[in-house]
C-alpha positions in Angstrom: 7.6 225.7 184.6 4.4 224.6 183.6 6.3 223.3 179.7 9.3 221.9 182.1 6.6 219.6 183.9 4.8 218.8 180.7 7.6 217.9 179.2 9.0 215.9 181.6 5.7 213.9 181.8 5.8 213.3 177.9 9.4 211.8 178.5 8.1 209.3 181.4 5.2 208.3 179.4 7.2 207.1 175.9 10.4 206.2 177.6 11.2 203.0 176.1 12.1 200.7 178.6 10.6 201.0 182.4 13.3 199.1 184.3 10.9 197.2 186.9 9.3 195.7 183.6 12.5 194.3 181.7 13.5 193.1 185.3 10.3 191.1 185.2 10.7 190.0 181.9 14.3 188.7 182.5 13.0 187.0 186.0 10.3 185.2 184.0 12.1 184.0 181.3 14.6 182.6 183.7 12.2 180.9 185.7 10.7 179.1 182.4 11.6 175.4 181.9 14.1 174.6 179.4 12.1 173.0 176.9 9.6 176.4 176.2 12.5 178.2 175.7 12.4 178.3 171.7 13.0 181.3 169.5 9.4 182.2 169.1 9.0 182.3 173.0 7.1 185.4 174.0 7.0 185.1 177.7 10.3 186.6 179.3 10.8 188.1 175.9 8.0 190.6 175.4 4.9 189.4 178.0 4.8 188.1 181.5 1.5 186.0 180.5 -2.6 186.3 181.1 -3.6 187.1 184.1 -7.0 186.4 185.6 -9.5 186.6 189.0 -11.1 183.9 191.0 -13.8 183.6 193.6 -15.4 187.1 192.7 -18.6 186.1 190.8 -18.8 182.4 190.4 -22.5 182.4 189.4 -23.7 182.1 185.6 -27.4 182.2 184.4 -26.5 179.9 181.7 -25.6 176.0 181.6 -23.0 174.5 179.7 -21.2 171.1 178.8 -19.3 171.0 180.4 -18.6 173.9 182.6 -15.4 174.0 184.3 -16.9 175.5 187.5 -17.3 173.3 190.7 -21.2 172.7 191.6 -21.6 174.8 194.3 -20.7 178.2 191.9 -24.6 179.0 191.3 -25.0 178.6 194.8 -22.8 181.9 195.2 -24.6 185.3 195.5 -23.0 187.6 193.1 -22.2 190.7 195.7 -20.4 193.8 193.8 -18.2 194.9 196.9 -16.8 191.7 197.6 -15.7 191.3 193.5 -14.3 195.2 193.8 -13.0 194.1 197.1 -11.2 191.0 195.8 -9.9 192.1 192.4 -8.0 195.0 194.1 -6.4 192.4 196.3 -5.8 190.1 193.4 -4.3 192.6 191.2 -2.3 194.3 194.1 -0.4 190.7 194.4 0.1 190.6 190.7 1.1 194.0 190.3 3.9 193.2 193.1 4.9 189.9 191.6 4.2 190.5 187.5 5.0 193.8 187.6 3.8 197.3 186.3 1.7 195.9 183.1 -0.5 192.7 181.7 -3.1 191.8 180.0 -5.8 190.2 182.4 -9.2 188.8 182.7 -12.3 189.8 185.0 -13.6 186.2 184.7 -15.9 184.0 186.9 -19.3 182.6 186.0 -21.1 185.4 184.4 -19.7 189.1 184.4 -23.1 190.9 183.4 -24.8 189.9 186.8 -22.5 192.6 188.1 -24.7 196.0 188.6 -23.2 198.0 185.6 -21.2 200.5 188.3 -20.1 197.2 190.5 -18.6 196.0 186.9 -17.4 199.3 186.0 -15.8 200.1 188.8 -13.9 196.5 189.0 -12.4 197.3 185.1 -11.3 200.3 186.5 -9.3 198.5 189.5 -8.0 196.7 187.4 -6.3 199.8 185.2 -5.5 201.4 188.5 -2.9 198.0 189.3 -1.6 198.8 185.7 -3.8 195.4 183.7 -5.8 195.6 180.3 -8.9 194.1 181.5 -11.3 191.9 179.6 -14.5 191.0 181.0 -15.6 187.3 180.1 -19.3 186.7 179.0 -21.7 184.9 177.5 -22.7 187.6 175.4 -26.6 187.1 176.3 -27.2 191.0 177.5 -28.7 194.3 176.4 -27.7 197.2 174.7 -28.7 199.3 177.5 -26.2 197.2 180.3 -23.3 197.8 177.7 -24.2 201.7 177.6 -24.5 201.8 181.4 -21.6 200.0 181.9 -19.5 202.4 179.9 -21.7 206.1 180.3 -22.4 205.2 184.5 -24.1 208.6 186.0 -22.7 210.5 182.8 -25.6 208.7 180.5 -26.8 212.5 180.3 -24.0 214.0 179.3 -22.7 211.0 177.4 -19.1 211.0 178.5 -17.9 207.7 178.8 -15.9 206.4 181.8 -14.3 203.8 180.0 -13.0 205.3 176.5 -12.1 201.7 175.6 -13.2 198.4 176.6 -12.2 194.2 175.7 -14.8 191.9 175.7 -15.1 188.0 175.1 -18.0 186.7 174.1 -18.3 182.7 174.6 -20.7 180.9 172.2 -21.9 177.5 171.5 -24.4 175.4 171.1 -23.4 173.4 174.5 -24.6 176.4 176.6 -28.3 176.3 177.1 -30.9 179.0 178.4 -29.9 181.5 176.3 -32.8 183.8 175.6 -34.5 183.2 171.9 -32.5 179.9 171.8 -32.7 178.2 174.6 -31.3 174.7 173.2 -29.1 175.2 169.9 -29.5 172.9 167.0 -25.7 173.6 166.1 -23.6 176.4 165.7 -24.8 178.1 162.6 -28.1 178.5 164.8 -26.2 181.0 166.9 -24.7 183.0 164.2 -27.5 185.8 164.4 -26.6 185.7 168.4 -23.0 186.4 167.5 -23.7 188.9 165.1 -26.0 190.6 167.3 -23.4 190.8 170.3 -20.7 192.5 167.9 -23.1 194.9 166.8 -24.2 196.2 170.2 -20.2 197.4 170.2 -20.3 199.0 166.8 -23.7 200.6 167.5 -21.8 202.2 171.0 -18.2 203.3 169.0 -20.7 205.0 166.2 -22.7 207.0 169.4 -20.2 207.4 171.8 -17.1 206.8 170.2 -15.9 204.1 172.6 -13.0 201.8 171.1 -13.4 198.5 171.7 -11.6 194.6 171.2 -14.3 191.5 170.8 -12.4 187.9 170.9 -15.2 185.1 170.7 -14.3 182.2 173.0 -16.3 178.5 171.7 -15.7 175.2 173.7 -15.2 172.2 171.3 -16.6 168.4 172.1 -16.8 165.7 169.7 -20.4 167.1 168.9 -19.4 170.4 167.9 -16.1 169.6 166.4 -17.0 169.1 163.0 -18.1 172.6 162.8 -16.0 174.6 163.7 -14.4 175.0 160.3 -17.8 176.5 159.1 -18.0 178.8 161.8 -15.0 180.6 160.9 -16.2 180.7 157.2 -19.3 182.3 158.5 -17.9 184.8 161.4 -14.4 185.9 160.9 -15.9 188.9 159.1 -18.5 190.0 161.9 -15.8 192.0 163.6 -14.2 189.4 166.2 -10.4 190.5 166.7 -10.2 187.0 167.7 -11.0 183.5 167.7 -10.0 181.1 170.5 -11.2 177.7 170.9 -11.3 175.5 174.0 -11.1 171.7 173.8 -13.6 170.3 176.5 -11.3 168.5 179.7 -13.0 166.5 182.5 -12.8 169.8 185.2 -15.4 171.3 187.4 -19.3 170.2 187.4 -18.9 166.2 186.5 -22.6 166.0 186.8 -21.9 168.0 183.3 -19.7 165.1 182.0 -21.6 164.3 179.1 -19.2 162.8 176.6 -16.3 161.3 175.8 -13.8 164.8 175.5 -10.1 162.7 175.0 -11.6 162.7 171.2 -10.8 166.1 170.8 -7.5 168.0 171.7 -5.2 170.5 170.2 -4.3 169.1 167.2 -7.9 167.5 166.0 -9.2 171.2 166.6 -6.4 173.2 165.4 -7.5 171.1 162.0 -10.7 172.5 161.8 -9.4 176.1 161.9 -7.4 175.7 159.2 -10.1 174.2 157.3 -12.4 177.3 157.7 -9.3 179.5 157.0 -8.6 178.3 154.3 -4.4 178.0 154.9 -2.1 176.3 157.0 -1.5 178.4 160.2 2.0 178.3 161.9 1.6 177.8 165.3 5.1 178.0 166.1 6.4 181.5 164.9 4.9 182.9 168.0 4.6 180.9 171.4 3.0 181.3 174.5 4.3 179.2 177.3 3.8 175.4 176.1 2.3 174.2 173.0 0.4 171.6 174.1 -1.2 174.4 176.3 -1.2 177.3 173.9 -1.3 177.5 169.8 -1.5 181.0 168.1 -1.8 182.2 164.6 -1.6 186.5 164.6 -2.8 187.5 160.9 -5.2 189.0 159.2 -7.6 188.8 156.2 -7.6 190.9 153.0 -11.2 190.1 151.9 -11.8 186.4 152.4 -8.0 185.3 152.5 -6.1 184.7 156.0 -2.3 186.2 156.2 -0.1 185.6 159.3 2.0 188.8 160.3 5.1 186.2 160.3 5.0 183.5 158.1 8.2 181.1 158.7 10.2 182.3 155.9 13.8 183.9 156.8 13.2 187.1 156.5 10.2 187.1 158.9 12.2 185.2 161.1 14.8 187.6 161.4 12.1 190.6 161.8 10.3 188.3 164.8 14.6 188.6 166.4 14.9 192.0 166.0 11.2 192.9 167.4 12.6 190.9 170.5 16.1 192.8 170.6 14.9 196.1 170.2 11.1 195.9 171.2 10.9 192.7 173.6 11.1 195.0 176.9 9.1 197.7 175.7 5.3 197.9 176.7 2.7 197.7 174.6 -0.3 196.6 176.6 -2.8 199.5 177.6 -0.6 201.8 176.0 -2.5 205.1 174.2 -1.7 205.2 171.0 0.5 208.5 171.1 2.7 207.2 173.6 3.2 203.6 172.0 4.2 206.0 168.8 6.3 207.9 171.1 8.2 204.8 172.1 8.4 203.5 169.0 9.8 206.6 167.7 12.8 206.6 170.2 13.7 203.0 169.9 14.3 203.9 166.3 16.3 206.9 167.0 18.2 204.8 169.0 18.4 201.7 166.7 18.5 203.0 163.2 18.7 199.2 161.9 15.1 199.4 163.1 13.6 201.0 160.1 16.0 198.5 158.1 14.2 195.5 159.2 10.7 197.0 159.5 10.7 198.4 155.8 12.1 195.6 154.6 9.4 192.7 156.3 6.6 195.5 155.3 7.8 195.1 152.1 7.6 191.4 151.8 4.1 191.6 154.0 2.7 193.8 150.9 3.7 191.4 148.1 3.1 188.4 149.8 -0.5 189.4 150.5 -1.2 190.6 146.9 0.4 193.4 146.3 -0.7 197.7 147.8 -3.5 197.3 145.0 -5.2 194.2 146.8 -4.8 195.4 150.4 -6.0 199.2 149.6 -9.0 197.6 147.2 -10.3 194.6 150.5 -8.8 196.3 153.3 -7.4 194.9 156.0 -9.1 193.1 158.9 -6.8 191.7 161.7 -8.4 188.5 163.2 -6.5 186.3 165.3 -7.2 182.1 165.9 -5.9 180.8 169.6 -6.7 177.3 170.9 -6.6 176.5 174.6 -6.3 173.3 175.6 -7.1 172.6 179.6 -6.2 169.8 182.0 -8.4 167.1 183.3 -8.9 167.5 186.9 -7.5 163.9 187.1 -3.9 164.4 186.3 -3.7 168.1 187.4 -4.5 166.9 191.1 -1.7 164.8 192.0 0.7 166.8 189.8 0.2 169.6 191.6 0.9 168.2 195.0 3.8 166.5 193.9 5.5 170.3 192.8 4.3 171.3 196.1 6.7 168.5 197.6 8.8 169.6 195.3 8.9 165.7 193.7 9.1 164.9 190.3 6.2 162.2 188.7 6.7 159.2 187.3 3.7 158.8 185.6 3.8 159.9 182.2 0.6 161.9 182.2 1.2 163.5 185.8 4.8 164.2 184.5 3.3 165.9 181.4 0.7 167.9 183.3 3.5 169.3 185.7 6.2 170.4 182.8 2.9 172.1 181.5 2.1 173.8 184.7 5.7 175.0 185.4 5.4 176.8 182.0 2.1 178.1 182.5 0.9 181.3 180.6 -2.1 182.3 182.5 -1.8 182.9 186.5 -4.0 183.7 188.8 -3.4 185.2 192.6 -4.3 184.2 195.8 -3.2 187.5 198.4 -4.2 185.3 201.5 -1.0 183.0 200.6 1.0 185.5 198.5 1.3 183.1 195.8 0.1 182.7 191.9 -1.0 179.6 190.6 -1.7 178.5 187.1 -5.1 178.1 185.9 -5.5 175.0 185.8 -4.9 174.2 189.1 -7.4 177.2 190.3 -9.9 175.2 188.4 -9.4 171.7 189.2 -7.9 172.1 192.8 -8.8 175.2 194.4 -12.1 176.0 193.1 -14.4 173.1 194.4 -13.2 174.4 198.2 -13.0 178.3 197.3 -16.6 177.7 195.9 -18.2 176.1 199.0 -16.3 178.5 201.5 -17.8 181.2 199.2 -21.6 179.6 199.5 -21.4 180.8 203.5 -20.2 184.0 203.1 -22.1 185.0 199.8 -25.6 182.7 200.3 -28.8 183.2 198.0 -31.6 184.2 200.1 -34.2 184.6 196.8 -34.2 180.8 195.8 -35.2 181.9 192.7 -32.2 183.7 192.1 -30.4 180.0 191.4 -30.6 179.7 188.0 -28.7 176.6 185.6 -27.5 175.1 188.8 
């Protein structure tokens, strides 16, 4: 009996397909506008979208410009039950609407004021409603938080609670009190700051064998923009699975309006990156949602050279179709590594043409990257460049009210921001209205009242408690 049972459970967990997931899929992809749905589209294909919280720790003891938080954030106690309290009710709603799995963010103002258990405790929510959480930061904490945060009571014993863990670290030189360099000089300054964050992760996989996934996260205003190329140069090898950039808008704080940021967009910073990597990166093989939202390049380096995984040659092409025929409604998000194998192994069974297409685009991966002698003498270090580009508060506004009315704009720029929203890739939930919303509307509609509402129910008694406000 007991074999029968174990059995059985192996069978659930590397089934292909769960149906409530491909149903989702399907559901999204039909709900997309027409004009995202290309060939390289991955949401309704393979991914639902990001996910991420609101209202459950809106203070930060950093200041930035600009910072797309409304001004009353740092007036907001950070209280651990309410942000356990909340994200279960936020991921409930998107478990019920998004379905069984997605990738989603514990993001607010600053996620290491949580108590190490209060922050612990919320990741692990989060994985109960069936999300891969990240936890947002500014990368400015000790050693000793991280091992708390992972060992909890078991420090002792050290057993971690959390055998794997996703962090983003966001650094520039726009973001001021950070301790040993309060006030940047430029982004090369930081670069020991950077290095030091990564290492605190390598230093806890070594002792406690914790896996972990760093993305560094970098807001880009004219100032900064002409450095961005070096900083890739200089940190694609400290051990950043990813690199994501964020063009400033005009949302949140405007005392924090410091510049002029319709300078830089998408295409001025998406420049840069190719600058410091060296290649032309192919933002359209892969998509998410619409691309004057959302540009990815997935590749990897083979000592100081950047590959994509798909360049836009034919055969690639026809190995990104079949990864959507055979593999689009299968999971891969949270899944442990004997499982995802599992699944793998049975869609193959299944779909023989499979190992076809995979041998073949492995093959043309090896030569095109140097040959089995190159990659086996540099290795192989996957690194990933995203750019972001958010809304001003200014167009998102009144194009939001108008899809509430269910009117279509004639401005151009309110017309744009709403084809934009109605294809947005990250959501957030709101379980008081049983609705999700883009993000861009949580931060330039919602927040400013969510935040003030929050400053009664979660006051700062110890003034000196408000920090960078």
């Amino acid at each position: 009996m007991r074999l029968i049972n174990a059995l059985r459970k192996l069978e659930r967990r590397t089934r292909p397909v769960d149906p409530e997931y491909a149903g989702i899929l399907r559901r999204r992809w039909a709900e997309l506008p027409e004009h995202v749905k290309t060939p390289g589209q991955f949401l309704g294909r393979h991914a639902v979208g990001c996910e991420g919280t609101h209202g459950v720790f809106p203070r930060c003891n950093l200041a930035c410009t600009p910072c797309y938080h409304s001004r009353d954030a740092n007036r907001v106690r950070v209280d651990g039950a309410h942000t356990i309290s909340e994200v279960s009710k936020q991921m409930a709603l998107l478990r019920r609407l998004r379905g069984p799995r997605a990738h989603a963010q514990l993001i607010g103002g600053e996620v290491t004021l949580l108590d190490p258990d209060d922050h612990a405790e919320t990741l692990l929510t989060m994985r109960r409603y069936g999300r891969e959480p990240m936890s947002m930061s500014h990368g400015d904490f000790d050693p000793d938080y991280l091992e708390r945060l992972v060992l909890g009571e078991q420090v002792q014993r050290r057993r971690p609670r959390l055998k794997r863990i996703s962090f983003a670290g966001h650094f520039d030189m726009m973001m001021f009190g950070r301790r040993g360099i309060p006030r940047p000089g430029g982004e090369r300054e930081l670069n020991p700051y950077r290095q030091r964050f990564v290492d605190m992760f390598k230093h806890l996989r070594a002792k406690h064998g914790v896996r972990f996934f760093l993305a560094h996260n970098m807001t880009v205003t004219p100032v900064n923009l002409d450095q961005v190329a070096e900083l890739v140069r200089d940190c694609h090898a400290m051990g950043f699975g990813m690199f994501s950039f964020q063009p400033a808008a005009f949302v949140g704080d405007d005392r924090r309006w410091h510049e002029n940021y319709e300078q830089v967009g998408m295409e001025e910073v998406w420049r840069e990156i190719e600058k410091g990597a060296g290649t032309a990166l192919d933002y359209t093989v892969i998509q998410h949602g619409d691309l004057r939202c959302n540009r990815a390049a997935y590749g990897f380096y083979v000592g100081s050279r950047w590959h994509p995984f798909l360049s836009g040659d034919a055969g690639d092409l026809a190995a990104r179709e079949a990864f959507f025929r055979y593999f689009g409604e299968v999971n891969f998000a949270g899944e442990e590594l004997p499982d995802l194998i599992g699944k793998v192994a049975r869609t193959t069974v299944r779909h023989p043409a499979v190992a076809v297409v995979a041998v073949a685009w492995l093959t043309h991966l090896v030569r095109r990257t140097g040959g089995l002698r190159t990659l086996l003498r540099h290795g192989v270090r996957p690194v990933s460049f995203v750019v972001h580009q958010f809304m001003d508060a200014a167009d998102v506004a009144p194009a939001w009210e108008l899809m509430q009315r269910g009117e279509t704009a004639t401005d151009p720029r309110v017309l744009a921001a709403q084809e934009r929203l109605a294809a947005c890739h990250y959501a957030m939930a709101h379980p008081e209205t049983g609705e999700l919303v883009p993000a861009c509307v949580q931060h330039c509609v919602l927040d400013p009242v969510e935040n003030v509402e929050l400053r009664r129910l979660l006051p700062i008694v110890n003034s000196t408690d408000v920090r960078a406000s």
